[in-house]
C-alpha positions in Angstrom: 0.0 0.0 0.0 1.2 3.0 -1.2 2.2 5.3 2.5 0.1 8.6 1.3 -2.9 5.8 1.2 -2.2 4.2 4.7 -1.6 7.8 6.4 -5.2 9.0 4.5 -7.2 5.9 6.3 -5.9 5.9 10.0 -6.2 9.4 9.7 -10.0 9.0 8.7 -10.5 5.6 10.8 -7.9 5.4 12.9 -9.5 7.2 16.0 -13.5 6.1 14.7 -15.2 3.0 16.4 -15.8 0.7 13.3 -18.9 -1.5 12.8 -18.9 -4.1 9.9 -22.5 -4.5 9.1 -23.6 -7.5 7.4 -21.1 -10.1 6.9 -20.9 -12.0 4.0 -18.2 -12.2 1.2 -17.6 -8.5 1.3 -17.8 -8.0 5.4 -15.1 -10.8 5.6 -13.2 -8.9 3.1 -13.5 -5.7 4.8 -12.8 -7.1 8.6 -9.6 -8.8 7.1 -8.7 -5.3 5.8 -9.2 -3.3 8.8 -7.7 -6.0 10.6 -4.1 -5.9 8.7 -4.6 -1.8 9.1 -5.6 -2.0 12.3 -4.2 -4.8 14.5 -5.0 -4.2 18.0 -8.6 -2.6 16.9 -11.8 -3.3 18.3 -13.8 -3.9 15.2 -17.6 -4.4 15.5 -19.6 -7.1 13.5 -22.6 -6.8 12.7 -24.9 -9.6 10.9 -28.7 -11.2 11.6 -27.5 -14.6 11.0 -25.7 -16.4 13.9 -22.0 -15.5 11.9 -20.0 -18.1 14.7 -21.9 -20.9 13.9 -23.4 -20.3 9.9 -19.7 -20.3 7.8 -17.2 -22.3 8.9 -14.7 -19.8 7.8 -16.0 -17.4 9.4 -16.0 -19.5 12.5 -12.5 -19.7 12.3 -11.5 -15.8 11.3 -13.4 -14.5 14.6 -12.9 -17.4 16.5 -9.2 -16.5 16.6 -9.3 -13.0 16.7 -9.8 -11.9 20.3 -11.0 -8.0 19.4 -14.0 -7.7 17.6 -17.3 -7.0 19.3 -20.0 -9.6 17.4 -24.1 -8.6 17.2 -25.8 -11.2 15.9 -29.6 -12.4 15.6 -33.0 -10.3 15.4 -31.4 -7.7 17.3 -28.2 -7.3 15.2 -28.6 -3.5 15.0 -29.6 -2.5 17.8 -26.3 -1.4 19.3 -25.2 0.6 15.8 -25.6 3.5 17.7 -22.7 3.1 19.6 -20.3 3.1 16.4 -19.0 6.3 14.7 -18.7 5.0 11.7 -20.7 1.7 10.0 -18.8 -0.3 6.7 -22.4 -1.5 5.1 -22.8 -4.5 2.7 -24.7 -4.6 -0.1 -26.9 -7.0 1.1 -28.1 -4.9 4.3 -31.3 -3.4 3.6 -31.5 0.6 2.8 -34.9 1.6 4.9 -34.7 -0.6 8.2 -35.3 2.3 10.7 -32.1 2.0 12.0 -30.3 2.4 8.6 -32.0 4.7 7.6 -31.3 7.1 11.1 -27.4 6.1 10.6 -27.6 7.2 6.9 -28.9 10.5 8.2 -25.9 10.8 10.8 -23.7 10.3 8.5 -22.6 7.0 9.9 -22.5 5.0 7.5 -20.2 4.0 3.9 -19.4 1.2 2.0 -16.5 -1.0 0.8 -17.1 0.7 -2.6 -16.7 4.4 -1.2 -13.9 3.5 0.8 -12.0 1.9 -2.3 -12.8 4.9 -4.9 -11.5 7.3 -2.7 -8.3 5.7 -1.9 -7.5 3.9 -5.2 -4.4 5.4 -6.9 -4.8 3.6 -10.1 -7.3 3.8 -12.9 -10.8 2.5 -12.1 -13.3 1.7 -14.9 -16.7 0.9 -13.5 -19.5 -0.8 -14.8 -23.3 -0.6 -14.0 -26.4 -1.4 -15.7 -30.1 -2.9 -15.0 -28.5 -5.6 -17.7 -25.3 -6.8 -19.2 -22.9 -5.2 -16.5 -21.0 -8.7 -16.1 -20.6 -9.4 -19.8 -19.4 -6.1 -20.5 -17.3 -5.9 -17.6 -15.6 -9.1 -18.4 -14.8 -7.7 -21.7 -13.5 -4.7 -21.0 -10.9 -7.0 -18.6 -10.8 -9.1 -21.2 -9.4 -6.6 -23.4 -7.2 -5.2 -20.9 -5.6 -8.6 -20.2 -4.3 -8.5 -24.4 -4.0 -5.0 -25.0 -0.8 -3.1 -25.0 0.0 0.0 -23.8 -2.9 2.1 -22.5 -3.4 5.3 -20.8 -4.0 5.8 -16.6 -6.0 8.3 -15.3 -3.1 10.1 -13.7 -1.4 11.9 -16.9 -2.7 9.7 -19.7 0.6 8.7 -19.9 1.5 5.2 -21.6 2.2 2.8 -19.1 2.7 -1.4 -19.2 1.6 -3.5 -21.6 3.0 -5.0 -25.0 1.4 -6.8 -28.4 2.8 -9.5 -27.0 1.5 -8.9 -23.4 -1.2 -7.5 -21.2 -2.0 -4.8 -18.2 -1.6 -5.4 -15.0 -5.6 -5.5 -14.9 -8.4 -6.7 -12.1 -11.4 -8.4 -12.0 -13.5 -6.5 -8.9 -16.9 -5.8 -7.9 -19.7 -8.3 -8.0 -18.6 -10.7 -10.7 -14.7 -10.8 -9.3 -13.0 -10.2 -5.7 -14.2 -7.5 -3.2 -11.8 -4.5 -3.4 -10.6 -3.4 0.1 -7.8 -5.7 0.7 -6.7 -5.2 -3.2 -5.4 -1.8 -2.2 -2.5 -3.0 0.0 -0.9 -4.1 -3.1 -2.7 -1.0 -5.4 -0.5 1.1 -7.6 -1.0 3.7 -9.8 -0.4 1.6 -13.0 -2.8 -0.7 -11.8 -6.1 -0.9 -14.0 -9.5 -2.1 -11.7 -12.8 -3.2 -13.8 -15.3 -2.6 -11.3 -19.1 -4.1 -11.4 -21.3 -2.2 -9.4 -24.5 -2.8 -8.4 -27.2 -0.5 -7.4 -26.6 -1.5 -3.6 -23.1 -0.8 -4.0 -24.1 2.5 -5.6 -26.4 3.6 -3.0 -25.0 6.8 -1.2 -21.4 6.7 -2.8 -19.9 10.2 -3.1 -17.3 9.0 -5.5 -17.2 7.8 -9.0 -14.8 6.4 -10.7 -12.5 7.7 -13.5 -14.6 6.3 -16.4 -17.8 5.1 -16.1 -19.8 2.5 -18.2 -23.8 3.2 -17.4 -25.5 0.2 -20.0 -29.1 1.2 -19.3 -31.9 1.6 -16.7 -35.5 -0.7 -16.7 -37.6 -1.6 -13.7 -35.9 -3.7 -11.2 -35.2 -4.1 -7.8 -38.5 -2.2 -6.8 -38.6 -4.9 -4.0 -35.9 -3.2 -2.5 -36.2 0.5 -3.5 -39.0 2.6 -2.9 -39.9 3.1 -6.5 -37.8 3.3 -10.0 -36.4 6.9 -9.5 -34.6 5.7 -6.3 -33.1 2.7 -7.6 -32.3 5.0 -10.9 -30.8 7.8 -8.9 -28.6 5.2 -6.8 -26.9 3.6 -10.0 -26.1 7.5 -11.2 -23.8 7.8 -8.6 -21.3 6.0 -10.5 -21.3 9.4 -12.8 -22.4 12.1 -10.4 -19.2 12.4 -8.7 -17.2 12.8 -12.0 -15.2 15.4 -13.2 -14.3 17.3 -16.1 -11.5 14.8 -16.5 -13.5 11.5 -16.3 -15.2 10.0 -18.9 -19.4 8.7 -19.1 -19.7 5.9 -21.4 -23.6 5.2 -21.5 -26.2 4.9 -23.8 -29.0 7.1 -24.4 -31.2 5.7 -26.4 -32.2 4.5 -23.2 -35.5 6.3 -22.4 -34.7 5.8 -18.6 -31.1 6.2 -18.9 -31.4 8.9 -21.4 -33.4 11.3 -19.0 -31.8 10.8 -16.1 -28.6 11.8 -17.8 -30.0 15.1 -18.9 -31.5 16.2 -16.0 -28.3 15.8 -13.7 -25.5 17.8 -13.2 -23.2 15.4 -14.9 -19.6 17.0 -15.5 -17.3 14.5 -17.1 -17.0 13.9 -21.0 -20.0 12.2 -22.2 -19.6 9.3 -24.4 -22.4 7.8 -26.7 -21.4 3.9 -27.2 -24.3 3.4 -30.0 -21.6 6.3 -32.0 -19.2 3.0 -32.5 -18.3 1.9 -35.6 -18.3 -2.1 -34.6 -17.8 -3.2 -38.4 -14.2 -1.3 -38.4 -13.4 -3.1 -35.3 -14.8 -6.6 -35.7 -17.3 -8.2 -38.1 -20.8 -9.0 -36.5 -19.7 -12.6 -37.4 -16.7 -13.0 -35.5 -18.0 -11.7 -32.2 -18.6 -14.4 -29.5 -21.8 -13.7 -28.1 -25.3 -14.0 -29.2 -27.8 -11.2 -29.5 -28.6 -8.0 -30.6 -28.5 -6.4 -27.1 -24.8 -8.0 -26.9 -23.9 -5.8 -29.7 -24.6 -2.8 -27.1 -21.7 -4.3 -24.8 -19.6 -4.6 -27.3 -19.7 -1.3 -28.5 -19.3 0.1 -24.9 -16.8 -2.3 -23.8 -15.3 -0.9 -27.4 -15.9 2.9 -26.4 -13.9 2.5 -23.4 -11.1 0.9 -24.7 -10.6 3.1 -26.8 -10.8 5.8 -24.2 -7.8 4.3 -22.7 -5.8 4.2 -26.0 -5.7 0.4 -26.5 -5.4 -0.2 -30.1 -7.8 -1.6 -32.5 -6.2 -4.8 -33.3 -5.8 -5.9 -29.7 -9.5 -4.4 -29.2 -10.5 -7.1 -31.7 -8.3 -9.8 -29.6 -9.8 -9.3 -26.7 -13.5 -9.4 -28.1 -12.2 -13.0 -30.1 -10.8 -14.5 -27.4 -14.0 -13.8 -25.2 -15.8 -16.6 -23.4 -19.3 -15.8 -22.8 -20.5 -16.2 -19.0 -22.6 -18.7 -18.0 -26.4 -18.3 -17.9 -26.3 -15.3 -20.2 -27.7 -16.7 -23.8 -25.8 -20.6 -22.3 -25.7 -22.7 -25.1 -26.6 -26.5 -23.5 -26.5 -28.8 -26.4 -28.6 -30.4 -29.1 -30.4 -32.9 -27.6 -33.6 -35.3 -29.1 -33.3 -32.9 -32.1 -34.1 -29.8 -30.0 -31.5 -26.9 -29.2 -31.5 -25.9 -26.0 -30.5 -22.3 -24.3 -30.1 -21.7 -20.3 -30.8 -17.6 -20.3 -31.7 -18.0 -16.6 -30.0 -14.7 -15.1 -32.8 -12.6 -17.4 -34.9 -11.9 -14.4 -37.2 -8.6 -16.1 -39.2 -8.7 -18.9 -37.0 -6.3 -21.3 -34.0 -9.2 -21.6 -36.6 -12.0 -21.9 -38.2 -9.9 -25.1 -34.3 -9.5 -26.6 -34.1 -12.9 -26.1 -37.2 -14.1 -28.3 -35.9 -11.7 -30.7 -32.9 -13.4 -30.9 -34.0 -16.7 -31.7 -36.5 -15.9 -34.0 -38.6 -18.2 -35.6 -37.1 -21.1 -34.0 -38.3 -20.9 -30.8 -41.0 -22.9 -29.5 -40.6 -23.3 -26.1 -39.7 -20.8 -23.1 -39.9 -21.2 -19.4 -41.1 -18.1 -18.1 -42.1 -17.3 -14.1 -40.5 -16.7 -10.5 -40.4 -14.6 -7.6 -43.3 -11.5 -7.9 -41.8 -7.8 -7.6 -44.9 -6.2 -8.6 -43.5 -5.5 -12.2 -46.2 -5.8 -15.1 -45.9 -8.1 -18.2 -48.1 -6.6 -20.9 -45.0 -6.0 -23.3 -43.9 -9.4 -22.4 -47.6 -10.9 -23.4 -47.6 -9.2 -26.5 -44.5 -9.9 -28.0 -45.0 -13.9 -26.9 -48.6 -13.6 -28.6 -46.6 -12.2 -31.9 -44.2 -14.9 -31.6 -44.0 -18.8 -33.1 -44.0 -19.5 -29.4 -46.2 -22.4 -28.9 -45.4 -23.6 -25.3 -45.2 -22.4 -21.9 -43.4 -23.8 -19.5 -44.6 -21.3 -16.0 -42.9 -21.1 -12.4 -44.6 -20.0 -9.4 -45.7 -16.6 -8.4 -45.6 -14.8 -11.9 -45.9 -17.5 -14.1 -49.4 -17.1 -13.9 -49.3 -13.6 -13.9 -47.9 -13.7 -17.3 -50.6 -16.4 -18.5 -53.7 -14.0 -17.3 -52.1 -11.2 -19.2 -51.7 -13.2 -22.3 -55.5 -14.7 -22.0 -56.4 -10.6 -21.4 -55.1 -9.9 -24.7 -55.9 -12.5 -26.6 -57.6 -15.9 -24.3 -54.5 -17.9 -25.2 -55.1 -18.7 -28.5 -52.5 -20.9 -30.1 -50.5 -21.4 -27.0 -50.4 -24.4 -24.6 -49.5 -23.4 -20.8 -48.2 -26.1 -18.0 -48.1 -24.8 -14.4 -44.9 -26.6 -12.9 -43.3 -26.1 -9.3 -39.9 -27.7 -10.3 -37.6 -28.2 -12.9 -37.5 -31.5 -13.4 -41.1 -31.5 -14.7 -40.7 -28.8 -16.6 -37.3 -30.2 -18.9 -40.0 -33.3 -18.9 -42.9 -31.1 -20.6 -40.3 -29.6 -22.5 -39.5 -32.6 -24.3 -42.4 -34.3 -24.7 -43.6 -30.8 -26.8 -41.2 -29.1 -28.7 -40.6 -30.4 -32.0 -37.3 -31.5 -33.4 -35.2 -28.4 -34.9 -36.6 -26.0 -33.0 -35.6 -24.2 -29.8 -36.2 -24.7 -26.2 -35.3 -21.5 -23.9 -35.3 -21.2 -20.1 -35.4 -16.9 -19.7 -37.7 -16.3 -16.5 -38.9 -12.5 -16.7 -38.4 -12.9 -13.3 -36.2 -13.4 -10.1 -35.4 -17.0 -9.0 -36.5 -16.5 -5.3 -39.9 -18.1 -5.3 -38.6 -22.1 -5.9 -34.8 -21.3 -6.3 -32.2 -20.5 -4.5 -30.6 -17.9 -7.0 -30.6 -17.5 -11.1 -27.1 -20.2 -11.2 -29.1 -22.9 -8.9 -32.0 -22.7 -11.5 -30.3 -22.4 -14.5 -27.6 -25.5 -13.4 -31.1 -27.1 -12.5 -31.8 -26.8 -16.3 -29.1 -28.0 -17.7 -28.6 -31.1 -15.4 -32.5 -32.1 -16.7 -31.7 -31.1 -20.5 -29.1 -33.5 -20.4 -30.5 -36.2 -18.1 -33.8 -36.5 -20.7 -31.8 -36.1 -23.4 -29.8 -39.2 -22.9 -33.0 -41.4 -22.0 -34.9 -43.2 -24.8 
């Protein structure tokens, strides 16, 4: 850690009574942080599960260390007000009374504040409704190839070769949690950040260029309504200045307003201004879809802010591997092609999904956890679709049905209520016809019969290929 750093955060912490609250992945993260700054500490945890007992490595982290100050159970924040100043998780809800009085303090900030304001390299941050961990694996994609680039600092050239790549990480919600990445930080270091709203929420920092995809409904189970949750994710560009850079894309109605009514004082980027066929032809690019093309041609607009050059641009978009769950190819099995697109969880990526496929589709599994979102778009583009099978999940799989019957009583569609996967690859089989497509996209959350989006789409593709070996 570079010594300017170390002095800035015991001068800001060093004195303060520290509370960690919630302690998953990134409260570990952050106690072993404030642990190596601070070793004779007292550092408060704070979660509602029973930490000591849940995680076995967390068992062992605090089990060892003799001074921290655990709060754990239904009355986990009850003592916050004894702390000067609380590290929040993402997962910590934002209007629990007693967050919500801390927030007003002053109290509390976040892994993600803490980082931004203490990184000395170049940070490139990525948010979006959809397609933040594509795009922000190919941007670090790119990095990892490209040659020499420029930092924030002097846009200087620094590392890098053809032959070789920048000294580039993976952080945020798709790689590692940042704190304890600055104690080897330095300023040639490049950091490609995911950020979700809830590591948004009350930053006061941004980073040096920002990469805003677009804004639909989501979350509203969480925020008060979509102006909060929309006004959360612009913090990523709020705090800019006049020598950041905004990557973003307004054609986004959401997006596009929000952007024009806010103070925003860093360059302003238009991604859809890409000229992708000087870069790489349509054919050649890894990843299915035409909203795919839109992370291209940002993860492309921000390469290019950093000076990487075109041909190692085109490298790192070749070499690409496309994520998991996102457009998943499974296999061709029985005759029938089958696609695991179980992280779209809102109606607008299940829509650019049918688009995709086309014709070819038949069957889709739509349904899940109910966050009060409607699905009249949804209905209407399956009703103008060869779609002839329906494959629905508990709560909003039947949500979707009644607003497909409202529009136009079903006709030429078959729907089969299931509570599981296993039934549903079953019906799936037994009714989709050979050369055509079988897709799991959801239009919804996971939550009401799964455990998360990877559970249910590795659910999928266990049953795809368990059916399609049986005769």
């Amino acid at each position: 850690m570079l010594r300017e750093i170390k002095e800035n955060l015991i001068r800001e912490l060093g004195d303060k009574n520290i509370l960690i609250l919630g302690f998953g992945r990134e409260g570990i993260d952050t106690f072993k942080f404030l642990r190596k700054l601070f070793p004779n500490k007292i550092i408060g945890i704070a979660d509602k599960a029973k930490v000591i007992s849940c995680k076995s490595q967390v068992s062992r982290l605090i089990g060892k260390d003799k001074k921290n100050r655990l709060h754990s159970g239904k009355d986990y924040l009850e003592l916050m007000k004894k702390y000067d100043v609380v590290i929040k998780t993402p997962g910590i809800p934002i209007h629990l009374p007693e967050v919500e009085k801390a927030f007003r303090e002053g109290k509390i900030t976040s892994q993600t504040e803490i980082f931004l304001k203490n990184c000395p390299g170049t940070v490139v941050g990525i948010t979006g409704t959809k397609g933040k961990s594509t795009t922000t694996s190919l941007i670090y994609n790119i990095l990892k190839v490209a040659g020499p680039a420029r930092t924030r600092h002097n846009f200087a050239d620094v590392g890098g070769s053809d032959a070789g790549g920048l000294k580039a990480h993976l952080v945020g919600n798709i790689g590692k949690p940042v704190l304890s990445s600055l104690f080897s930080a330095s300023k040639n270091d490049f950091y490609v950040y995911e950020l979700s709203c809830y590591q948004l929420y009350n930053v006061k920092k941004s980073p040096h260029i920002s990469v805003f995809l677009n804004v639909f409904p989501e979350h509203l189970d969480y925020y008060k309504n979509i102006e909060e949750y929309a006004i959360s994710k612009l913090n990523i560009a709020l705090w800019q200045d006049k020598e950041d850079f905004l990557v973003f894309n307004p054609q986004n109605d959401y997006l596009g307003k929000l952007i024009s009514k806010n103070p925003i004082k860093s360059r302003k980027i238009d991604f859809n201004s890409v000229a992708l066929g000087k870069i790489i032809k349509a054919s050649e690019i890894p990843l299915k879809g035409e909203f795919n093309l839109k992370n291209v041609r940002a993860s492309i607009a921000t390469a290019k802010i950093l000076g990487i050059s075109d041909r190692n641009i085109t490298k790192g978009i070749k070499t690409f591997k496309p994520l998991p769950h996102r457009l998943e190819y499974v296999g061709l099995y029985k005759g029938i092609k089958f696609y695991n697109d179980s992280l779209s969880t809102i109606s607008e990526t299940t829509m650019a999904a049918i688009d995709t496929f086309g014709k070819d589709l038949e069957t889709i599994f739509l349904g899940g956890f109910d966050r009060n979102l409607t699905f009249e778009s949804l209905a209407q583009k399956i009703i103008k679709s060869n779609i002839k099978n329906l494959i629905l999940f508990p709560t909003t799989g039947e949500k979707i049905w009644q607003q497909i019957v409202s529009l136009n009583k079903g006709n030429g569609l078959q729907a089969f209520f299931v509570d599981n996967m296993k039934d549903g690859v079953s019906l799936a089989y037994k009714h989709t016809q050979k050369r055509k497509i079988c897709l799991l996209s959801t239009a919804s959350t996971s939550f009401s019969i799964f455990k998360d989006y990877k559970e249910k789409g590795n659910l999928f593709k266990k049953y795809v290929k368990i059916f399609g070996k049986k005769n």
